[in-house]
C-alpha positions as CSV (number, residue, x, y, z in Angstrom):
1,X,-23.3,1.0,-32.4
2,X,-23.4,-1.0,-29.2
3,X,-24.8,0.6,-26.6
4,X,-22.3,2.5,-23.4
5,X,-22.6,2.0,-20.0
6,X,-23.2,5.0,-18.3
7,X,-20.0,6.4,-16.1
8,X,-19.3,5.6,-12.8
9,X,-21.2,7.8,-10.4
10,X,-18.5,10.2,-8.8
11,X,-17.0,9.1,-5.1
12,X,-18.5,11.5,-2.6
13,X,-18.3,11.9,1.2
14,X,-20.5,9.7,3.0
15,X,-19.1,10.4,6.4
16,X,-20.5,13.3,8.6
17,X,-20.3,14.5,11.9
18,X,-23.9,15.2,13.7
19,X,-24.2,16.4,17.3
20,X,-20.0,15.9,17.3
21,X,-20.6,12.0,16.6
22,X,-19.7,10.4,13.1
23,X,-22.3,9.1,10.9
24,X,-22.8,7.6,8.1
25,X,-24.8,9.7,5.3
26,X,-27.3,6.6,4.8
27,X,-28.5,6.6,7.7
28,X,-30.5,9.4,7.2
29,X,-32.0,8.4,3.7
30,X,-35.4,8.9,3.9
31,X,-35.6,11.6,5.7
32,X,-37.4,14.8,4.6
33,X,-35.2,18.0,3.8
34,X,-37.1,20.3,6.8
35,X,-36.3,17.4,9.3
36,X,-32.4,17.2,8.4
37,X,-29.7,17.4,11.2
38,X,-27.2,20.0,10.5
39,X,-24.1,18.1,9.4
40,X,-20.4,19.3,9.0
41,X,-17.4,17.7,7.0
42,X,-15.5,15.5,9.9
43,X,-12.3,16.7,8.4
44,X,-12.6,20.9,7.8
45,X,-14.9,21.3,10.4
46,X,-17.6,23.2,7.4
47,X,-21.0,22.6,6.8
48,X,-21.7,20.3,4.5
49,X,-25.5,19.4,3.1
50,X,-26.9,16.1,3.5
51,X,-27.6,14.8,-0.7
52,X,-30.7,11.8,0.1
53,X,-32.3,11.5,-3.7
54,X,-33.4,8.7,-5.1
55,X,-31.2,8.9,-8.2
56,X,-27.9,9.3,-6.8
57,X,-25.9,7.7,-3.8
58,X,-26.8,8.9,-0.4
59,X,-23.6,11.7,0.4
60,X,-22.7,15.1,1.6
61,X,-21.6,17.9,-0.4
62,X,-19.4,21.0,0.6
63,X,-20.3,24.0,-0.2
64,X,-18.4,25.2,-3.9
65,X,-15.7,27.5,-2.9
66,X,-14.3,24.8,-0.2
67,X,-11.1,23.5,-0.4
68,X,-11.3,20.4,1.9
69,X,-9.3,17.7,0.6
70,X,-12.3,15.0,1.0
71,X,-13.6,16.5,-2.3
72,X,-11.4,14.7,-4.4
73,X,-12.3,11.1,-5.3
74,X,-9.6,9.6,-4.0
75,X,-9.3,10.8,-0.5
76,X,-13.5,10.5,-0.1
77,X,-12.7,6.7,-0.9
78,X,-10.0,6.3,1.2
79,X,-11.8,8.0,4.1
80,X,-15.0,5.8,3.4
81,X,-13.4,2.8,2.9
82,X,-11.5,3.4,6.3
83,X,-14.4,4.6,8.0
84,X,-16.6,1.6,6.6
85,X,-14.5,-1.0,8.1
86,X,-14.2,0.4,11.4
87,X,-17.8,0.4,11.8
88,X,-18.2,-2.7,10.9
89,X,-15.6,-4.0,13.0
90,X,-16.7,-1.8,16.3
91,X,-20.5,-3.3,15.6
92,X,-18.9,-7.3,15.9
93,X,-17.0,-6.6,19.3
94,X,-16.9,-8.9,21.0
95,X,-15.5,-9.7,18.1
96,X,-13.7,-12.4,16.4
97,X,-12.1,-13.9,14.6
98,X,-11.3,-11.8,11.7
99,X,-10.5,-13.6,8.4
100,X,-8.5,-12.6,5.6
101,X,-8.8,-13.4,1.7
102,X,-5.8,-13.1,-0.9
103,X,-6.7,-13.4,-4.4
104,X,-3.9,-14.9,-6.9
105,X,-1.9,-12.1,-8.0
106,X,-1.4,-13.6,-11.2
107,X,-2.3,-11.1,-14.4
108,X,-2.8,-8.8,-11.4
109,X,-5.7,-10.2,-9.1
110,X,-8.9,-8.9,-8.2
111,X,-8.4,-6.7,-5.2
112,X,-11.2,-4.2,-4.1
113,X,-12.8,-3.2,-7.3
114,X,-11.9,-5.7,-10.5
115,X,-8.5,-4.8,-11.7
116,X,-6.6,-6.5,-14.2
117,X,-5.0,-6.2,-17.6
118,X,-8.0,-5.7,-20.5
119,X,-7.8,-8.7,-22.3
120,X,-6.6,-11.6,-19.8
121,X,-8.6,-13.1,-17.0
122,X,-7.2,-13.2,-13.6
123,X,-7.1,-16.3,-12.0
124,X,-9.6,-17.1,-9.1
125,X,-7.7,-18.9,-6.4
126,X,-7.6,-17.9,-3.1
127,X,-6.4,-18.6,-0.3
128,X,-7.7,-17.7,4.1
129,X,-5.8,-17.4,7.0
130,X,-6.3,-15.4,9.9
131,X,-5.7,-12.0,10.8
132,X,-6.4,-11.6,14.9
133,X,-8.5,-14.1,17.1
134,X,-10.3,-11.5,19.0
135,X,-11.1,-7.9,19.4
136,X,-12.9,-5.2,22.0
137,X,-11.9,-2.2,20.6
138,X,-11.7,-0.2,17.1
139,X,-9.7,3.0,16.5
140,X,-9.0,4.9,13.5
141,X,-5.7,6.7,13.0
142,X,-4.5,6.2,16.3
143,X,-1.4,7.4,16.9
144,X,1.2,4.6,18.9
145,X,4.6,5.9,20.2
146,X,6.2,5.2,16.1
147,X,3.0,4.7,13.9
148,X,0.1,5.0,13.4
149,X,-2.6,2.7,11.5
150,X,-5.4,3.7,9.6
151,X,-7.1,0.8,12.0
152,X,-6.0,-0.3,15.1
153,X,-7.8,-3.3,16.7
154,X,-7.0,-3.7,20.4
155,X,-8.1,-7.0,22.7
156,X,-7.2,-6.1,26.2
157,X,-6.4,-2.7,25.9
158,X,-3.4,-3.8,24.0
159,X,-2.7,-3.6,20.0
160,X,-3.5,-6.9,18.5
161,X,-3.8,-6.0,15.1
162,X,-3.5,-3.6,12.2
163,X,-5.9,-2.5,9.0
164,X,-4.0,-0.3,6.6
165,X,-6.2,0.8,3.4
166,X,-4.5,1.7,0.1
167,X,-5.5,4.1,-1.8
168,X,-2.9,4.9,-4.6
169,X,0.1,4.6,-2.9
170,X,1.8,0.8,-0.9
171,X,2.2,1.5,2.3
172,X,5.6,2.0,2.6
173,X,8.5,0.2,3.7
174,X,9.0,1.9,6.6
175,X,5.6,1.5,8.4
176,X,5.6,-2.5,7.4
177,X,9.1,-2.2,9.4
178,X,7.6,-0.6,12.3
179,X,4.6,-2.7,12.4
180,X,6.8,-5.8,12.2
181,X,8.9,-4.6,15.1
182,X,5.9,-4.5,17.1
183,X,5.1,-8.1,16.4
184,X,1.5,-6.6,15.2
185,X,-0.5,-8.7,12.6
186,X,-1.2,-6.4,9.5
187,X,-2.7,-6.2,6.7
188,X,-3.3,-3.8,3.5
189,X,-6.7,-3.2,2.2
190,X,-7.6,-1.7,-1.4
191,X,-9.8,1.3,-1.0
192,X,-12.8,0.3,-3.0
193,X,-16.5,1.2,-3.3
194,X,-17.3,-2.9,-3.1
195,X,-16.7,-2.6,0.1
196,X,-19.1,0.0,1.6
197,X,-21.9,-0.7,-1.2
198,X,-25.5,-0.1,-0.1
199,X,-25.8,-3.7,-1.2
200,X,-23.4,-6.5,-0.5
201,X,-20.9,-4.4,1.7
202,X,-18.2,-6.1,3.3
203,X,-19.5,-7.8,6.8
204,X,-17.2,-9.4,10.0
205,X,-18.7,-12.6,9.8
206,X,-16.9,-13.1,6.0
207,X,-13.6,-13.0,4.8
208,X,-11.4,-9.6,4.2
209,X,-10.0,-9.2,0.9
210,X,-6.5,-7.8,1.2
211,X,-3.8,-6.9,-1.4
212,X,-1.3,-8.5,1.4
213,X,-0.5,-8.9,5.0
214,X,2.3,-9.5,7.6
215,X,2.2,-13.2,6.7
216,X,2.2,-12.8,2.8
217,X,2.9,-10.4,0.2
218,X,1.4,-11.0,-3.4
219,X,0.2,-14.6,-3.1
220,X,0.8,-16.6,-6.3
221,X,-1.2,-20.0,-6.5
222,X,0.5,-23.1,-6.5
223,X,-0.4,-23.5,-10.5
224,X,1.0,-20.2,-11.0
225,X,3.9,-20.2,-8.7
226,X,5.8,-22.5,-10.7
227,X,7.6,-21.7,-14.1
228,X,5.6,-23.5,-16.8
229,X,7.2,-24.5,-20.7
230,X,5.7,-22.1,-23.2
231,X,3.2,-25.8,-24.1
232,X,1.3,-25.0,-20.9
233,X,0.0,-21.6,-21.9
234,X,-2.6,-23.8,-23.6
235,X,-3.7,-25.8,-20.1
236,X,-4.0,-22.1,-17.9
237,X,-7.4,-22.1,-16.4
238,X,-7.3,-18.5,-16.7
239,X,-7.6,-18.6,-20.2
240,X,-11.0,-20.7,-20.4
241,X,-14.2,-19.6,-20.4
């Protein structure tokens, strides 16, 4: 039999607060167990236990009877993912400008980690185009008079532009309206593990891949776009290699 790859080491928490300011678990790989700062979950509010080995991925673990919602997968890589960003994005102020990346959603795209339909190869055009010229200020969940993005960059003290990261769920229609009646430049992020990596995590200086933003929703490729006779299934670049 072939050999298996291993599974996926489980999503865990790699956001803490320390002294009341967020940091990221990483930080403090290295450092021996008596020499630890006391950490708690920046959600509950618990204590949570700094995990440093060599083995696994830097990240902090609740005690077992807690309930906090960060222990399931999906919300610890929606809150990493969120939190990731913003620190990279507070680190480049002054910053600018921010770049986006859409993949061809043909056969489903590569967004965040690789997704697609087993068997077929997504296509690998993309195209750029700008999100916001300039930024000096990052916030996270904050809370304007009708929504409230997961990241809010300002320039001026005014909102210039928008990050929302998916998880499982679109946003919904009725925060794209809200954003739109703002005039504020959005755009949707996949939640993925790609992008916080200890190696090769997303940085400023290159382009965000995004599922879609206030200037396009799925982008198709020109190839793609257009309706092709059943003859051309032979020609798809997708298909080679």
């Amino acid at each position: 039999m072939p050999p298996t790859s291993p599974p996926p080491e489980p999503v865990r928490l790699a956001w803490v607060l320390v002294a009341g300011a967020l940091r990221r678990v990483a930080d403090f790989a290295g450092t021996p167990a008596a020499a630890r700062p006391p950490a708690r979950c920046p959600v509950c509010g618990e204590p949570v236990t700094l995990r440093l080995g060599e083995i696994v991925t830097p990240h902090a673990a609740h005690r077992p009877e807690s309930r906090c919602p960060l222990q399931h997968e999906e919300t610890a890589l929606h809150y990493n993912t969120k939190h990731h960003l913003a620190s990279v994005l507070r680190a480049a102020i002054p910053g600018g400008p921010l770049t986006l990346r859409l993949r061809c959603a043909h056969r489903g795209g590569v967004v965040g980690d690789t997704i697609w339909t087993p068997g077929l190869v997504p296509c690998a055009a993309v195209r750029e185009e700008p999100l916001v010229g300039a930024w000096d200020a990052v916030e996270v969940e904050a809370g304007l008079s009708d929504v409230r993005p997961d990241i809010l960059l300002r320039a001026g003290g005014a909102p210039a532009a928008a990050l929302e990261v998916r998880r499982t769920h679109a946003v919904t229609a009725a925060k794209v309206e809200r954003l739109a009646a703002r005039g504020l430049a959005w755009a949707e992020v996949v939640a993925s593990r790609a992008l916080y990596a200890e190696f090769g995590a997303w940085t400023a200086d290159v382009p965000l891949t995004v599922l879609r933003s206030h200037r396009t929703a799925r982008w198709t490729c020109e190839y793609h776009r257009d309706r092709r006779p059943a003859g051309a299934r032979a020609r798809d670049p997708c298909l080679r290699g």
